[in-house]
N, C-alpha and C positions, 0 to 999 in steps of 0.2 A: 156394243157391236165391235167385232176383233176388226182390227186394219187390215188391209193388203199389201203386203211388203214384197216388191221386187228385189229377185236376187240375181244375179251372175253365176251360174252354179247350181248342185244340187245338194241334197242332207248332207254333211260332212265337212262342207267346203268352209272357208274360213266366209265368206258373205253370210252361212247358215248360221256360224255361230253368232255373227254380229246381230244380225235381225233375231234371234233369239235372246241375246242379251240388253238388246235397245227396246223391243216390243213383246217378247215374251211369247209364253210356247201356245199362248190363244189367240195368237197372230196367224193371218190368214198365208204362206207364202209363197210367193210364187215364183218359181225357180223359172230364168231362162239361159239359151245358150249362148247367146252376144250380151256384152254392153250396152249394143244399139238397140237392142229385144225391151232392154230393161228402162232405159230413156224412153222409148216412146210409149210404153204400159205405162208409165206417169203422164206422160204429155198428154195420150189419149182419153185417159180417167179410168183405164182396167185395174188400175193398181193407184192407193192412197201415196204411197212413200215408194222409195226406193234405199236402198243399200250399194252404196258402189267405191271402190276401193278409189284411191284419185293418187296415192305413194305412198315410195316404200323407203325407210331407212337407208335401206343398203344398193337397191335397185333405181331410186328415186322417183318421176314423174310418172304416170301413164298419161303422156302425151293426150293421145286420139281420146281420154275422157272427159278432157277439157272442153274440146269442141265437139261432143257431144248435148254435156250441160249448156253449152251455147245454143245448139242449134235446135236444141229442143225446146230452149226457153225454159230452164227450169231453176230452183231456186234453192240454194243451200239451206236446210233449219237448223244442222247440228253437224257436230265433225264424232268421230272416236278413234282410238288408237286401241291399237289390237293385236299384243305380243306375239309373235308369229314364231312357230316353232315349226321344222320341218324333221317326217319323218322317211326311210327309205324303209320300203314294205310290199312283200310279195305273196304269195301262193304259200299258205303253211306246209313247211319240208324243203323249201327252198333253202341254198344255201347262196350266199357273194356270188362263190364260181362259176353257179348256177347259170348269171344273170347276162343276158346279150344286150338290152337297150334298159333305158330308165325311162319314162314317162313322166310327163308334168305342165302345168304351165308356164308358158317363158319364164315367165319372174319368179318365182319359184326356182324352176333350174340357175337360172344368174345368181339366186341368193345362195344356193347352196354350188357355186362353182369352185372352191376351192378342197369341199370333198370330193368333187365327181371327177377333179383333176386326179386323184391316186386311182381312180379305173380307168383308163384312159380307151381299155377293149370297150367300154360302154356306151354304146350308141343313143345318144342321146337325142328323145325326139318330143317335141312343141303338139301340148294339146289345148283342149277348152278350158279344161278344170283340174282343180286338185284332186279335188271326190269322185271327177265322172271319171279320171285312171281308173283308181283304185276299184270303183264300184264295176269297170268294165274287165277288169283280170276276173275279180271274183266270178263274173256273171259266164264270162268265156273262159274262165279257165285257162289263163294265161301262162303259161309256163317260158322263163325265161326273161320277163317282164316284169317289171318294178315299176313301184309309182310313188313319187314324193307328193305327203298330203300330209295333215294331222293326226294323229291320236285317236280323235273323234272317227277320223273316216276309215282306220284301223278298223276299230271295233264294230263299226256300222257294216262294215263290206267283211267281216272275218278274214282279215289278213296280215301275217305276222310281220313283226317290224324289226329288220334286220340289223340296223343302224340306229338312232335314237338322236335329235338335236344335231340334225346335219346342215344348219345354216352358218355361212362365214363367220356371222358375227351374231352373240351372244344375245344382245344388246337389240335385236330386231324388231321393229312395228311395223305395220301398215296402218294407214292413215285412211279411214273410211271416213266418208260423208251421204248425211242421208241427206234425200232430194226429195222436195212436194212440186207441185206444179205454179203454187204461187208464194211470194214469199211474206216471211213471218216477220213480223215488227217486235223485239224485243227489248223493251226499257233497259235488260241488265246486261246485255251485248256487250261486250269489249273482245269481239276480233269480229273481223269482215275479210268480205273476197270481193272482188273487184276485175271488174275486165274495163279496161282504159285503151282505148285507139288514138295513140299522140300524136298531134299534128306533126305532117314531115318538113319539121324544121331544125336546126342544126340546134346540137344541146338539150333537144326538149326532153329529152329521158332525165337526165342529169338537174336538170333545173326541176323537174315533176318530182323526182325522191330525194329534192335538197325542199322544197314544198309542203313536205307528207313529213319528213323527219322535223319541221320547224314545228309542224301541227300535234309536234309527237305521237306519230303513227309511228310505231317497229314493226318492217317490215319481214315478216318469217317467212315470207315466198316470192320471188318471180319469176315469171314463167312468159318467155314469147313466143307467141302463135303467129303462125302465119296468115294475113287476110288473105282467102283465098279469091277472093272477085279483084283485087289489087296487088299483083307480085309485086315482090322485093319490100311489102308492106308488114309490118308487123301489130300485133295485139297484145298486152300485156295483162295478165292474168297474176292477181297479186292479192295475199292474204298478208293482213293487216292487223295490229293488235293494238287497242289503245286504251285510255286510263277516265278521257273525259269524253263525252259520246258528243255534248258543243263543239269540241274541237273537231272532232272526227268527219261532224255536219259543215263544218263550214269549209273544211279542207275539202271536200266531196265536191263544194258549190264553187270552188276555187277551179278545180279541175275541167268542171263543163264550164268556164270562163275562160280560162285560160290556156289549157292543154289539148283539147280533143274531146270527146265522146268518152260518155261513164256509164257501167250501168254493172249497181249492185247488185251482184248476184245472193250475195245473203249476208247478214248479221245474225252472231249467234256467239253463245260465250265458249272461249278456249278450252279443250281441256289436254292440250298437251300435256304428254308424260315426263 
């Protein structure tokens, strides 16, 4: 029986390629148009997994997906990293001169902002998607309108690509993780995510990641959220890599003793690039 896999996005979009490379092309998928669309078709049970990008190299966090996976209750099973390549692509016959606005999504534009700074006539405007541009010039017949997407969503929307590897830096991933509704216990684990609520007491950050570093946890993420029922409160959202998983269990029982409130959000093994 093929899975259900939520995506952000539709065919072309880099979430399409990921769910096609994680679960394959007999995977069921189901494209929607928010983040929040795709969190709760897990939470509800419309969809098995999910797909959802969490950062980017060059752009960094997407904040508001943090406290989505929060608020949905959902649980990390697996992370992937996903070379991002962006391309500038229009209406075939089009030329640069052509061009009055570029379309894309935010991050997307921020990662390609150091080409779109030599057109400066170009009005640059915030959509949904990378694919749903591109597939929206083809369908209307855009002229005048660019859309930064991939390769993939070239060919899929028939639209020529004017520019080729227009991201700042070479060197680009985005950092996707799949999401199930509950989480997975896996013996050969060595990285975790973790949402920690420190008590508000002076030092306790400091004392909490001088704690984690003795248990030999390296920490490759942190992230502070805001608790929103408690201003001026924060939550600490934190991806964690370690060697002895004893270790890792007792550091965890350390935390809800002595720091605040824990709750892992997934175990699952690294596959940084």
């Amino acid at each position: 029986m093929s899975q259900k896999v939520a995506i952000q996005g539709i065919p072309g979009s880099f979430h399409h390629q990921v769910a096609l490379l994680e679960f394959g092309s007999q995977s069921q998928i189901l494209p929607f148009s928010t983040f929040e669309a795709v969190a709760k078709a897990v939470s509800s049970g419309e969809a098995d997994v999910a797909v959802m990008a969490i950062e980017n190299s060059i752009a960094g966090a997407i904040l508001p997906n943090y406290e989505l996976i929060d608020r949905y209750d959902l649980a990390i099973w697996e992370e992937f990293y996903l070379p991002i390549s962006h391309q500038l692509m229009a209406l075939p016959g089009q030329q640069l001169s052509d061009l009055i606005e570029v379309r894309s999504h935010p991050m997307a534009l921020l990662q390609c902002k150091q080409f779109l700074s030599q057109f400066p006539h170009l009005q640059q405007q915030d959509d949904v998607d990378t694919a749903t541009v591109a597939k929206r010039i083809r369908d209307e017949k855009l002229k005048g309108t660019a859309a930064i997407a991939s390769k993939i969503a070239a060919e899929i929307y028939e639209l020529e690509i004017l520019a080729e590897d227009i991201q700042t830096v070479e060197n680009n991933f985005t950092r996707f993780i799949i999401l199930g509704k509950s989480a997975k216990n896996s013996k050969t684990a060595n990285k975790a995510s973790l949402k920690i609520n420190i008590k508000n007491e002076s030092g306790g950050l400091a004392k909490l990641l001088s704690m984690l570093a003795e248990k030999g946890l390296n920490l490759s993420k942190i992230q502070s959220i805001p608790v929103m029922e408690r201003p001026w409160e924060y939550a600490f959202f934190i991806d964690a890599v370690f060697e002895d998983h004893q270790l890792f269990l007792e550091a965890m029982e350390q935390v809800k003793r002595d720091f605040g409130t824990l709750k892992i959000v997934g175990q699952y093994m690294s596959r940084k690039q």
